[in-house]
C-alpha positions in Angstrom: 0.0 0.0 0.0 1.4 3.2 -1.0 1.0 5.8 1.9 0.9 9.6 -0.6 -1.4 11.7 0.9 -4.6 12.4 -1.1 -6.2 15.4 0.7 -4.1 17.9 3.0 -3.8 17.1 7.1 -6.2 20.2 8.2 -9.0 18.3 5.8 -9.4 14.9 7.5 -9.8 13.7 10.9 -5.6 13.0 12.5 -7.0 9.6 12.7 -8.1 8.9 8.8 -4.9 7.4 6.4 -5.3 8.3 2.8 -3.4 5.8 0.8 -3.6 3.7 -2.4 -4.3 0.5 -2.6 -3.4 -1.8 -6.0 -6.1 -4.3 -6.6 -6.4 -7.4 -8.7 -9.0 -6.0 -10.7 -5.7 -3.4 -12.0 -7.6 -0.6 -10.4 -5.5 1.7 -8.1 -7.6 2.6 -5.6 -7.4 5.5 -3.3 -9.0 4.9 0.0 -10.2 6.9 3.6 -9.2 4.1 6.5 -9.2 4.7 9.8 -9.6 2.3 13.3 -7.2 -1.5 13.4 -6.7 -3.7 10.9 -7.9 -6.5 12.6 -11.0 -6.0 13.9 -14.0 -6.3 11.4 -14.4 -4.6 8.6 -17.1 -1.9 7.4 -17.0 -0.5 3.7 -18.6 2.6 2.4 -19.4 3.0 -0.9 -20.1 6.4 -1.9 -22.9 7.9 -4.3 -22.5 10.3 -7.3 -21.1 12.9 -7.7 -18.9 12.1 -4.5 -16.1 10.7 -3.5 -14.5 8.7 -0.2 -14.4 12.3 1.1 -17.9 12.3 1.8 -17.4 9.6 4.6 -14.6 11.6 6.7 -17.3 12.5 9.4 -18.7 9.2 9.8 -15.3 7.4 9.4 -13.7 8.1 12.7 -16.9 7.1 15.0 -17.0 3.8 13.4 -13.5 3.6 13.7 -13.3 4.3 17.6 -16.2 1.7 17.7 -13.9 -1.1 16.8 -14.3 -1.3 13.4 -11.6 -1.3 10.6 -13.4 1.5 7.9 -12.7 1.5 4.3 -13.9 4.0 2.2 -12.9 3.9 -1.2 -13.4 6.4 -4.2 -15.0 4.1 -6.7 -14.4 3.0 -10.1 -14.1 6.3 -12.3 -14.2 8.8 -9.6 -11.7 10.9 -7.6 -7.6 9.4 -7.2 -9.1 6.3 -7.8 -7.1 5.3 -11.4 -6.2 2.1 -13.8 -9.9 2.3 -15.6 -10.2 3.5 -19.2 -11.4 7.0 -19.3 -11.0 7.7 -23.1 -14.0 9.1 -25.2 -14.6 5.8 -27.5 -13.2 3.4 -24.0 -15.1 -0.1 -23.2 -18.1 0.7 -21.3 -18.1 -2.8 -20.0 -16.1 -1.6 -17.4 -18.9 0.0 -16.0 -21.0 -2.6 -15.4 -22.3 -3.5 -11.9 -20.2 -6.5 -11.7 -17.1 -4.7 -12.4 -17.9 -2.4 -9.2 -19.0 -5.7 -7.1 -15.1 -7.2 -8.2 -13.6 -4.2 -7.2 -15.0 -3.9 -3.5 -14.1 -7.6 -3.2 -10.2 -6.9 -4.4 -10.8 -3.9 -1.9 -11.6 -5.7 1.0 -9.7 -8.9 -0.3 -6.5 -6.3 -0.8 -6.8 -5.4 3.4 -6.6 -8.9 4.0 -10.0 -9.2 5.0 -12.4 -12.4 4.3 -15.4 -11.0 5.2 -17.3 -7.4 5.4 -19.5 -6.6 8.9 -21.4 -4.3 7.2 -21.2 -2.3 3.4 -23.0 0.8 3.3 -23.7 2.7 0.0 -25.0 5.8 -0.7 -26.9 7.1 -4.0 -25.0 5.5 -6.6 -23.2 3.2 -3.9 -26.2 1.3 -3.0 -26.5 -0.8 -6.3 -23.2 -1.5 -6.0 -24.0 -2.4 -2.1 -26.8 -3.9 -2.7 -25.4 -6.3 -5.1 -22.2 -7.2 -3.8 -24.3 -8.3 -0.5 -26.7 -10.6 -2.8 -23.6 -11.8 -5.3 -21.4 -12.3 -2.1 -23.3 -13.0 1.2 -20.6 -14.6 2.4 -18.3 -11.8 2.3 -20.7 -9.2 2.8 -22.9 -9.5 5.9 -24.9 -6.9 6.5 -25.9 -3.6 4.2 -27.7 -0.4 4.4 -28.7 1.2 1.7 -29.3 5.3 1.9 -31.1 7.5 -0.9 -31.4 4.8 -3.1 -33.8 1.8 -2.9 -32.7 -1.7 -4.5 -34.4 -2.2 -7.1 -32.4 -5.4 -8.2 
């Protein structure tokens, strides 16, 4: 995991690590994390047009609850990089399945075997939503905010 620093020190919470994460999926994903590595994991997929950002205020409570928080920027948004962004590029990349893949490298990439609970928001809850019904064995529990499932 490379450690650069995404966002300055007076943005986030002295608790929150901004790093990048490679993933299998080729992705290079930047990522808010914040409480021990060992203790289970929560991931928070954000909506459109956000980014991980949007999570700093929540991230450290859940943190100093015990949980190991990974907020991500998702596939085509903020520092997160390795996806084609040309005009005439593969749209396939898109597809829910690709974003599903990528929060599994995520969580897989943190060493983690299983997710406590993924949250999304607006455009994060399909991508919660499915991930949970693809993967219930990785992904426990989910709540789903501004955006009801319609999978």
């Amino acid at each position: 995991m490379n450690s650069e620093v995404a966002y300055g020190e007076s943005t986030l919470d002295s608790n929150i690590r901004s790093s990048f994460v490679e993933t299998v999926t080729g992705l290079t994903q930047h990522v808010l994390e914040a409480g021990d590595p060992d203790g289970p994991a929560i991931l928070l997929l954000h909506g459109f047009p956000e980014l991980a950002y949007s999570w700093r205020k929540v991230i450290p409570p859940l943190a100093a609850a015990g949980y190991h928080v990974l907020a991500p920027d998702q596939r085509g948004y903020g520092r997160t990089a390795g996806w084609d962004g040309r005009f005439d590029g593969d749209l396939d990349q898109f597809r829910m399945t690709s974003f599903v893949r990528d929060a599994l490298a995520l969580v897989n990439a943190y060493g983690h075997t299983s997710v406590e609970l993924v949250v999304g928001h607006d455009y994060g809850s399909p991508v919660a939503g499915f991930s949970a019904l693809i993967r219930l064995d990785v992904f426990r529990r989910v709540t789903l905010m501004s955006a009801p499932f319609a999978g």
